[in-house]
N, C-alpha and C positions, 0 to 999 in steps of 0.2 A: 499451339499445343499447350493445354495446362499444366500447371506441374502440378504434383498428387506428390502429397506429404506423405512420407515411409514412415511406419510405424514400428516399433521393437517387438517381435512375437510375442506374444504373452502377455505384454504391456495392457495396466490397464489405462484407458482413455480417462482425463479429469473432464468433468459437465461443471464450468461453475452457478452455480444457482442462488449465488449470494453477492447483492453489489458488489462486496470487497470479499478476494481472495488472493491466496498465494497461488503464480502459476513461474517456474524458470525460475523462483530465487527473488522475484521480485511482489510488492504486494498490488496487486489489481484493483483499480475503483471506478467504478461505472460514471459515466457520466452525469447524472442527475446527483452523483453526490458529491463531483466533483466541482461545479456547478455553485451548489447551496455552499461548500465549506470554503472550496480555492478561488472562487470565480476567473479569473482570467491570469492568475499567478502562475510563474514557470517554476518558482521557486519554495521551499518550503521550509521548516522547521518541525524536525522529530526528535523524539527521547525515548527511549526505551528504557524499562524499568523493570528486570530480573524479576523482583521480589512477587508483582501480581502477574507476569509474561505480558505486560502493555505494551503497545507500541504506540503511541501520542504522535497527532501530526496536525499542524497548522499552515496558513502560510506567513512568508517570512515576513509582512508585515504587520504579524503581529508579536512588537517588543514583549509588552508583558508577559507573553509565554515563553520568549525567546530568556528573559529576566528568571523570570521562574524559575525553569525547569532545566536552563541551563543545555538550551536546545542546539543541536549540528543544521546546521543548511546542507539542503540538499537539492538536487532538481525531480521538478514532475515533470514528467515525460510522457510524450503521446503515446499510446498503446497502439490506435488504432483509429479509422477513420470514422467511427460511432462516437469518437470525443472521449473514449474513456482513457486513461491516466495510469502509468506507475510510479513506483517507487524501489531501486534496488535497495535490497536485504541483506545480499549475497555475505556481506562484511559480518553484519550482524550476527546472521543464519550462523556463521562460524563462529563467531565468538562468544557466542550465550550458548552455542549443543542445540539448536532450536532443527526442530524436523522440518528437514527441506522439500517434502513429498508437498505436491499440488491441492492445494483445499480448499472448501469455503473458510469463510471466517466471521467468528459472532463480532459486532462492533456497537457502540453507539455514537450517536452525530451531539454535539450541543451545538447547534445551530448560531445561538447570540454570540459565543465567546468562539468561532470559528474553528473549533478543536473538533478532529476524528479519531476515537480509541478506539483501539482493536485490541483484541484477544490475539495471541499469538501459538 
C-alpha cells in the first residue's frame, strides 16, 4: 500500500525551480551543483553574513576560506536519491529573523575557488 503525503488545507505546495532552495529550514542543492563545488565531501564550511543576507558555503577542505571568513563546519547531507544535498539553517533561520517559508534562491557558483553564495 503507498503512503500518500497529507497535505494542510489551504497549504500552498512549494515547486522548486532553482538548483538551490530553501525547503524544511534547510537549504536544498541539486546535484550537478553539488558535484562541481563539494565533489564527494560530507562535510562543509559556511558563514553567513547579515549585512548583504549571504549565506557562503564551501567544503571543509578548504583552509583559506575556513582562514578567512572564520567559517562553522557543518555536515552535507543526503537529501535524496537523485544525489542532491542539504544543509540545516534551522539555527540560523532563528537567529538572523530570516523567513522560513519554502523558496527558490538566487546564487552564484565560483567554480576555481570551490565557494557557493546564496542570497538569503
Amino acid at each position: 500500500m503507498p503512503f500518500i503525503k497529507e497535505t494542510i488545507p489551504g497549504a500552498k505546495s512549494f515547486l522548486a525551480i532553482s538548483d538551490v532552495y530553501v525547503e524544511s529550514e534547510h537549504i536544498c542543492i541539486k546535484k550537478n551543483i553539488t558535484e562541481k563545488i563539494f565533489g564527494a565531501e560530507t562535510v562543509v564550511l559556511s558563514v553567513f553574513y547579515a549585512k548583504d543576507n549571504s549565506f557562503m558555503v564551501a567544503p571543509a577542505s578548504e583552509e583559506l576560506f575556513r582562514t578567512i571568513h572564520k567559517a562553522n563546519q557543518q555536515m552535507l547531507k543526503h537529501k535524496n536519491l537523485a544525489g542532491d544535498k542539504s544543509i540545516s539553517i534551522q539555527e540560523l533561520m532563528l537567529d538572523n529573523d530570516i523567513d522560513e517559508n519554502d523558496r527558490n534562491l538566487e546564487f552564484t557558483i565560483e567554480e576555481a575557488l570551490h565557494i557557493l553564495k546564496i542570497k538569503l
